[in-house]
OpenMM code with the backbone's topology and positions (N, CA, C; nanometers):
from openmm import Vec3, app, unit

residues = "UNK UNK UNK UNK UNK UNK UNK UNK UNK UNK UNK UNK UNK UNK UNK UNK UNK UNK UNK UNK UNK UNK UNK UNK UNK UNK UNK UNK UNK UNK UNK UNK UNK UNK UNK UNK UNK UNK UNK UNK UNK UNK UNK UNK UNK UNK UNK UNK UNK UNK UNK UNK UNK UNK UNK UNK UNK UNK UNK UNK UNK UNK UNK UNK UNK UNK UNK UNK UNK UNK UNK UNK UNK UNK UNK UNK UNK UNK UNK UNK UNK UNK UNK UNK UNK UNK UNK UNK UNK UNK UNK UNK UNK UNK UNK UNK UNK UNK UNK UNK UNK UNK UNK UNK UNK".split()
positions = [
    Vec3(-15.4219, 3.0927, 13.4659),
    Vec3(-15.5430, 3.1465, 13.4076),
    Vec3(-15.5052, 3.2317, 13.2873),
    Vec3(-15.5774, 3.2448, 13.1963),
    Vec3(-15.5597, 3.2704, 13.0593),
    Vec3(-15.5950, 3.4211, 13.0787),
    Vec3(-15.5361, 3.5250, 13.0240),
    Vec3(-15.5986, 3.6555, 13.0159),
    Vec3(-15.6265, 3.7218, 12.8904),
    Vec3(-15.7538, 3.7666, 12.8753),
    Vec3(-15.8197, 3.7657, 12.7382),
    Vec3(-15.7039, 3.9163, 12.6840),
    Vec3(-15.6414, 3.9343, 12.5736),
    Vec3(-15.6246, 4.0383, 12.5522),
    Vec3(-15.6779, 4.1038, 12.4069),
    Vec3(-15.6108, 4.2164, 12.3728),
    Vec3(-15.6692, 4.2672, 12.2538),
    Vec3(-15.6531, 4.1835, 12.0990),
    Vec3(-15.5559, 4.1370, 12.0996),
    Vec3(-15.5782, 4.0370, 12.0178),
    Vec3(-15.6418, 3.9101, 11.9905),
    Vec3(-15.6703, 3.8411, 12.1265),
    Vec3(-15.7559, 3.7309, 12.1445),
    Vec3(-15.9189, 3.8069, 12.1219),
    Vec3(-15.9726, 3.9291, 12.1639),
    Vec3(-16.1227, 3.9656, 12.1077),
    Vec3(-16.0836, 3.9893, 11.9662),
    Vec3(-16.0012, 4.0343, 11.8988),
    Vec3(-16.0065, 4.0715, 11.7388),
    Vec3(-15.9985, 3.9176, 11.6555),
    Vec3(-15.9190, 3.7936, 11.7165),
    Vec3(-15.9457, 3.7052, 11.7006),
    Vec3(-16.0697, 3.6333, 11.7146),
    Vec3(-16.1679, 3.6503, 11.8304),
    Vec3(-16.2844, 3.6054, 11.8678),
    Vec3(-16.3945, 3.6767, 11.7256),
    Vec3(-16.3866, 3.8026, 11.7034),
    Vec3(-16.4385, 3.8822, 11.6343),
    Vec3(-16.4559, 3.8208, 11.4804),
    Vec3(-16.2911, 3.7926, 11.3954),
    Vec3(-16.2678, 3.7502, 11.3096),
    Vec3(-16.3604, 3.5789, 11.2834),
    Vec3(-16.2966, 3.4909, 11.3666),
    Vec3(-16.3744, 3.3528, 11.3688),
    Vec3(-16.5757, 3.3908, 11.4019),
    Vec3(-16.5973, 3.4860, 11.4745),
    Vec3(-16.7547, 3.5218, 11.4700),
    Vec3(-16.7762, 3.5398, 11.3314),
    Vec3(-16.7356, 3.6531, 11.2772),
    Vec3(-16.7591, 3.7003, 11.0952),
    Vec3(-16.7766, 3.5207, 11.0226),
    Vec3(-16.6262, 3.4621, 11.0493),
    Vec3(-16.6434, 3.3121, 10.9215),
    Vec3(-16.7351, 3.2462, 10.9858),
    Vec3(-16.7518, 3.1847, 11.0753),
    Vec3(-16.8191, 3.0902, 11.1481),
    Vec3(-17.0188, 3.1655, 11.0529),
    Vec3(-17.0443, 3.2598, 11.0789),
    Vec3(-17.1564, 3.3235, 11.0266),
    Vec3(-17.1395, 3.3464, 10.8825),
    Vec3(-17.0248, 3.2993, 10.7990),
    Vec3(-17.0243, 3.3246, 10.6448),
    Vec3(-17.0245, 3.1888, 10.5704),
    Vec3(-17.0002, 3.0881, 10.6753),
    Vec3(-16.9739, 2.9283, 10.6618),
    Vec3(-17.1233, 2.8577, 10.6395),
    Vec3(-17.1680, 2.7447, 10.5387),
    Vec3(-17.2828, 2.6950, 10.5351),
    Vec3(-17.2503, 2.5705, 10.6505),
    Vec3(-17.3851, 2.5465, 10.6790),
    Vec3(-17.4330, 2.4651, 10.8304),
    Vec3(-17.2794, 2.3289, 10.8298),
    Vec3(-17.2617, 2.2508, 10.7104),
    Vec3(-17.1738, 2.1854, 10.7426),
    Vec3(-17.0194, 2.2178, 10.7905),
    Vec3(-17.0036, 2.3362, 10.6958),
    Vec3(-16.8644, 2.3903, 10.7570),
    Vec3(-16.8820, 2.3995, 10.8766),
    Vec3(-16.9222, 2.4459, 10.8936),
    Vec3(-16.9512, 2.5212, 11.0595),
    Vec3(-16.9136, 2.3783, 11.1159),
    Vec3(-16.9878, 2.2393, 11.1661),
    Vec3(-16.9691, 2.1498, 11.1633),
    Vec3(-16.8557, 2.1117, 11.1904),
    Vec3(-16.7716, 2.1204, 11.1069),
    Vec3(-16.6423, 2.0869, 11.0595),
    Vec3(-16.5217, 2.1602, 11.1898),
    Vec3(-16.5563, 2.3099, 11.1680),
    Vec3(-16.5033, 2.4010, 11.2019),
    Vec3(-16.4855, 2.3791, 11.3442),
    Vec3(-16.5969, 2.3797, 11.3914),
    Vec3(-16.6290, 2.3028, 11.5465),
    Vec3(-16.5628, 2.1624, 11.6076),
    Vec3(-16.5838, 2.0961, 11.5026),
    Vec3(-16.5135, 1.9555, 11.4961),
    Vec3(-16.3223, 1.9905, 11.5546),
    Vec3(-16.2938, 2.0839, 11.4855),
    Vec3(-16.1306, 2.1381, 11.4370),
    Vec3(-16.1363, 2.1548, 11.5903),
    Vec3(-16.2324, 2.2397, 11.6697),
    Vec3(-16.1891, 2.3102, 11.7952),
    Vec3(-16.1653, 2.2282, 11.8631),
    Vec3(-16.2583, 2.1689, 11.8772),
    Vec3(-16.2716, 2.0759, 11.9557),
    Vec3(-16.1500, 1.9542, 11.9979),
    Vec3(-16.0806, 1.9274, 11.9012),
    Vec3(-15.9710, 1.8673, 11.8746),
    Vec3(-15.8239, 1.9245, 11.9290),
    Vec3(-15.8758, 2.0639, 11.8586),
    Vec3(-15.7136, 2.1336, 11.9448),
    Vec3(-15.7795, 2.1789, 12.1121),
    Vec3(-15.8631, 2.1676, 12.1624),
    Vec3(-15.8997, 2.1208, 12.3201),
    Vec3(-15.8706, 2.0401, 12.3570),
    Vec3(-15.9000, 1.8979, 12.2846),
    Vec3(-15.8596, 1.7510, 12.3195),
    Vec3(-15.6926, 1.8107, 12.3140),
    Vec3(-15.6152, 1.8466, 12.2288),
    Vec3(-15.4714, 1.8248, 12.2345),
    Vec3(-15.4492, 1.9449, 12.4127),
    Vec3(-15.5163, 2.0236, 12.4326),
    Vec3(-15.4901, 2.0873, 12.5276),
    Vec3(-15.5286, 2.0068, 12.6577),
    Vec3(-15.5477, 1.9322, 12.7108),
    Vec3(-15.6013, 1.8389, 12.7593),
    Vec3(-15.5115, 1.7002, 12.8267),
    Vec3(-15.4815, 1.6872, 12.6527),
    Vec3(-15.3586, 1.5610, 12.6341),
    Vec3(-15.2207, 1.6669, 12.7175),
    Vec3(-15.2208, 1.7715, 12.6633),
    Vec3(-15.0757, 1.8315, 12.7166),
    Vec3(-15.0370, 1.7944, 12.8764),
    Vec3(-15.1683, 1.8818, 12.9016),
    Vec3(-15.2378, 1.9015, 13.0512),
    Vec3(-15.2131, 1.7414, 13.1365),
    Vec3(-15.2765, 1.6386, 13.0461),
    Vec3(-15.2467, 1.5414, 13.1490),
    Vec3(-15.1005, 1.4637, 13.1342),
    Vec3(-15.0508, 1.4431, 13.0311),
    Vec3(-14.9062, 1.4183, 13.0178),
    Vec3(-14.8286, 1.5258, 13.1963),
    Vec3(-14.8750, 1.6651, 13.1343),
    Vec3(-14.7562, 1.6898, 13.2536),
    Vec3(-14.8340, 1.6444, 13.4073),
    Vec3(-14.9340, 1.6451, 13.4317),
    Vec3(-14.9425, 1.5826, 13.5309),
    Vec3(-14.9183, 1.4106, 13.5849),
    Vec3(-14.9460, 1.3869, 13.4766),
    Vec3(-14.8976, 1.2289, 13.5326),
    Vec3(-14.7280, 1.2089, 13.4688),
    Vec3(-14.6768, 1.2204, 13.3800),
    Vec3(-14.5782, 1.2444, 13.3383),
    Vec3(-14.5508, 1.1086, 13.2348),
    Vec3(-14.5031, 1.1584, 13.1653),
    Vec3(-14.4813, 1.0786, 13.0618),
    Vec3(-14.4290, 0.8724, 13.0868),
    Vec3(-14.3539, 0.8998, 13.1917),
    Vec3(-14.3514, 0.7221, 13.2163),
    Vec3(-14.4873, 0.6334, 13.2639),
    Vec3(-14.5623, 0.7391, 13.3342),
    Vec3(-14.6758, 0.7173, 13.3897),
    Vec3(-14.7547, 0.6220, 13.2538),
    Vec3(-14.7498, 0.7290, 13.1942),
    Vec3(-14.8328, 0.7395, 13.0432),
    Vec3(-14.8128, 0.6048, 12.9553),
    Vec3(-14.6782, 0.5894, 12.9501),
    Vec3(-14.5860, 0.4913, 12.8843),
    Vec3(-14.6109, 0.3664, 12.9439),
    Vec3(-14.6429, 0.3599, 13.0492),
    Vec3(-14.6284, 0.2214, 13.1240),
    Vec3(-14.7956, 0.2189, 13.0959),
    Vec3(-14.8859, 0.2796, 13.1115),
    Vec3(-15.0234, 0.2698, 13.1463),
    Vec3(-15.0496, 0.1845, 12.9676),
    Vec3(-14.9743, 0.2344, 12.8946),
    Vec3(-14.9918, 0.2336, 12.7625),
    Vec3(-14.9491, 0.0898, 12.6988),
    Vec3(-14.8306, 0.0763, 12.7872),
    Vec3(-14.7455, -0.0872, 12.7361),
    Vec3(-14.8381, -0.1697, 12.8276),
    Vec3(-14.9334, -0.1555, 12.9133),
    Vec3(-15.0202, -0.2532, 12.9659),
    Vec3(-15.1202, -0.3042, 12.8693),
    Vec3(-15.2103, -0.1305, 12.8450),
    Vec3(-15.2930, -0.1860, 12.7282),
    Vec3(-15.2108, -0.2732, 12.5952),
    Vec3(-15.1110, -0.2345, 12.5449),
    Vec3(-15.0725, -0.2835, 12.4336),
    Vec3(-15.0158, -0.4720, 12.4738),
    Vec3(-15.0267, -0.5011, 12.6130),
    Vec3(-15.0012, -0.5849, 12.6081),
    Vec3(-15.1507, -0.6414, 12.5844),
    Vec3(-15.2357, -0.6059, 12.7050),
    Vec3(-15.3555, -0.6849, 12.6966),
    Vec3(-15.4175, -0.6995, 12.5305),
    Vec3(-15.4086, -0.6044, 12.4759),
    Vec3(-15.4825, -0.6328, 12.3135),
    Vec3(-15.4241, -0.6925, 12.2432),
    Vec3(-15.2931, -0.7240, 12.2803),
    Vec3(-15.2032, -0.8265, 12.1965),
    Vec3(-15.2026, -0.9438, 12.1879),
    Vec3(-15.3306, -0.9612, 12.2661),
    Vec3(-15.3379, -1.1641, 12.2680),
    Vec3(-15.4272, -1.1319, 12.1930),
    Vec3(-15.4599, -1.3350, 12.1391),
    Vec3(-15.5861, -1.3507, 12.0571),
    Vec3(-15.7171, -1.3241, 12.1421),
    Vec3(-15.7006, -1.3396, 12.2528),
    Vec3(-15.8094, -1.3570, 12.3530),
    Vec3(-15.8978, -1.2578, 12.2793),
    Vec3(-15.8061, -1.1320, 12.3371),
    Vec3(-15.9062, -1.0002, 12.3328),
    Vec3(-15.9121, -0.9561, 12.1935),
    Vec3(-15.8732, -1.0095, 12.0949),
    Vec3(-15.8460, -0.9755, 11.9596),
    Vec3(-15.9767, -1.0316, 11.9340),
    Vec3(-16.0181, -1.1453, 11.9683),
    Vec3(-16.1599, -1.2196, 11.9305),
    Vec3(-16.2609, -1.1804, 12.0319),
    Vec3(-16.2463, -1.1406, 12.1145),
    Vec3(-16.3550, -1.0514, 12.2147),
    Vec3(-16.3747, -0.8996, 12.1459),
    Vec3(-16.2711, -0.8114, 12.1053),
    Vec3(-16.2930, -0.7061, 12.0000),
    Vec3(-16.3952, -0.7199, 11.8557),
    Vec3(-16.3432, -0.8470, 11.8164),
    Vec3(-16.4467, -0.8933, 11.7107),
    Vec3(-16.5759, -0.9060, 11.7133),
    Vec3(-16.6222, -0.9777, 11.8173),
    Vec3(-16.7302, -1.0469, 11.8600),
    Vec3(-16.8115, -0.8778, 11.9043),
    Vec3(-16.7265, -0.7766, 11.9445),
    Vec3(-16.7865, -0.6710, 12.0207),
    Vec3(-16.8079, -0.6008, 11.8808),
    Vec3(-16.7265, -0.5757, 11.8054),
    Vec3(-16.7684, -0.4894, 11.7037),
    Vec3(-16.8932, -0.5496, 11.5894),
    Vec3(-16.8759, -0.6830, 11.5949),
    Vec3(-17.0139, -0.7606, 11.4973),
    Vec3(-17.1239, -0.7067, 11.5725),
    Vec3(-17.1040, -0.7273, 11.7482),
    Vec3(-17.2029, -0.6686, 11.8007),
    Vec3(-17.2655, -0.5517, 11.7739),
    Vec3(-17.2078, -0.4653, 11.7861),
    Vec3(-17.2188, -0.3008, 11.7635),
    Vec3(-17.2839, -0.2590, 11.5651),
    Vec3(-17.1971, -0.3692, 11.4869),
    Vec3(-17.2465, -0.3289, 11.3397),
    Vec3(-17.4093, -0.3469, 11.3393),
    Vec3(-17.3951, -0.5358, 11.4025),
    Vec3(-17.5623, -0.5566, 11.3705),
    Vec3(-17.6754, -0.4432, 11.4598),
    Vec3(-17.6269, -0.4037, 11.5403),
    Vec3(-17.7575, -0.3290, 11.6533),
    Vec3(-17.7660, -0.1716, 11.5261),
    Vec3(-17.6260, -0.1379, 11.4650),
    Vec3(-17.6494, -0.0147, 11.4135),
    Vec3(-17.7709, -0.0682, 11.2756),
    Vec3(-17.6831, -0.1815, 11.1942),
    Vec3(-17.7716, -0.2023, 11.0896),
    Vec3(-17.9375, -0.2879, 11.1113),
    Vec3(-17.9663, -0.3003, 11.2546),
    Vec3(-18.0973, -0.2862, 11.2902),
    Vec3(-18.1521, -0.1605, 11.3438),
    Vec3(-18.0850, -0.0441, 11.3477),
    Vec3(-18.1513, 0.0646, 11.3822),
    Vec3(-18.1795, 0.0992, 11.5638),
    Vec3(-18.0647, 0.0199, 11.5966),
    Vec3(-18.0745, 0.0356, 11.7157),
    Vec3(-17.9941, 0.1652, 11.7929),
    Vec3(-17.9198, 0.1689, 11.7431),
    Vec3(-17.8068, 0.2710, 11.7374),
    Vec3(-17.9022, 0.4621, 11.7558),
    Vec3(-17.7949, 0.5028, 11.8338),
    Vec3(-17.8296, 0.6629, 11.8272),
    Vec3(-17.6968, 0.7714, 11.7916),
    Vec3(-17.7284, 0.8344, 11.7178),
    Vec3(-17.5844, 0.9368, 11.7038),
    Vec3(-17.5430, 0.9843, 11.8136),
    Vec3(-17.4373, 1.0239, 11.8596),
    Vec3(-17.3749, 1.0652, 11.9921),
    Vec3(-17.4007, 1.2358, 11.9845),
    Vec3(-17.4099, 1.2648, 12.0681),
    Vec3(-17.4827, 1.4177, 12.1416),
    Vec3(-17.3823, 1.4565, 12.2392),
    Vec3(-17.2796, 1.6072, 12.1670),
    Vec3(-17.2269, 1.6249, 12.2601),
    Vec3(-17.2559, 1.7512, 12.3125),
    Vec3(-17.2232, 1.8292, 12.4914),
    Vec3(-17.2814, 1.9788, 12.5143),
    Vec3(-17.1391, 2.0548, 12.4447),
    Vec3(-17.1170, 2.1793, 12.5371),
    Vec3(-17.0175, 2.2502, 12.5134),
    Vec3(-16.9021, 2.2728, 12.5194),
    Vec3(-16.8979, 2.1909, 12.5922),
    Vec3(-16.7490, 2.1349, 12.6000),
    Vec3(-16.6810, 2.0200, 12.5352),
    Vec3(-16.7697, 1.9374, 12.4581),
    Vec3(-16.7491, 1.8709, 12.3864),
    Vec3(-16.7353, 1.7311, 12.4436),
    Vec3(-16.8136, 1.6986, 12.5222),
    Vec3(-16.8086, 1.5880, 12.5985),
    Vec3(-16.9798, 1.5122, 12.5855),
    Vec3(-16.9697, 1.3719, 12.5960),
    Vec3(-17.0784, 1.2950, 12.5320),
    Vec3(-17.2362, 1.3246, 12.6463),
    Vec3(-17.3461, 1.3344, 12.6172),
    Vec3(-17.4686, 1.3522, 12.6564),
    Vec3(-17.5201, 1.2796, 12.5943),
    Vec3(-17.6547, 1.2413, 12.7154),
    Vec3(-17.7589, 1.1556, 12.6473),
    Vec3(-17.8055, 1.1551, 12.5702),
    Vec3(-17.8544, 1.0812, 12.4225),
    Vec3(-17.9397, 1.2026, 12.3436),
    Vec3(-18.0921, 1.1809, 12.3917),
] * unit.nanometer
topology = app.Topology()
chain = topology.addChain("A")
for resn in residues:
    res = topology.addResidue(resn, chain)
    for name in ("N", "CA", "C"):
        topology.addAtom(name, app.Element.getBySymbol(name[0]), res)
């Protein structure tokens, strides 16, 4: 467990001030950044639990399966899918809560 100290609130303090001096897209952005070094906290987190061969092997499976034509032309066929539904307006932007994880919109 993480323990907040005096430098982590003068830090919290500092990012409050920019985050409130930033126009709506920075901010955006800024959020985007966090969010990312969470994802890498995350990635750490599960590497050491499953451990890196785990990882490696789970990984040379996928890289096998996408390595045929099969699924190379099933990827295709899926992404034509996905362009035409967006460029008919079917499509919704993704909605995430606070933790940065996907919600309905």
């Amino acid at each position: 467990m993480h323990t907040v100290t005096h430098t982590d609130k003068e830090n919290e303090k500092a990012l409050i001030k920019i985050v409130r001096s930033l126009p709506s897209n920075r901010v955006e952005q800024l959020v985007d950044f966090a969010r990312f070094l969470e994802a890498q906290i995350l990635s750490d987190e599960l590497v050491s639990e499953e451990g890196v061969s785990t990882i490696d092997a789970d990984n040379a499976q996928w890289d096998a399966l996408l390595d045929t034509d099969e699924s190379q032309d099933l990827l295709d066929k899926l992404a034509g899918e996905a362009l035409a539904e967006h460029k008919a307006g079917k499509t919704k932007p993704m909605t995430f809560n606070q933790k940065g994880r996907i919600v309905p919109g």
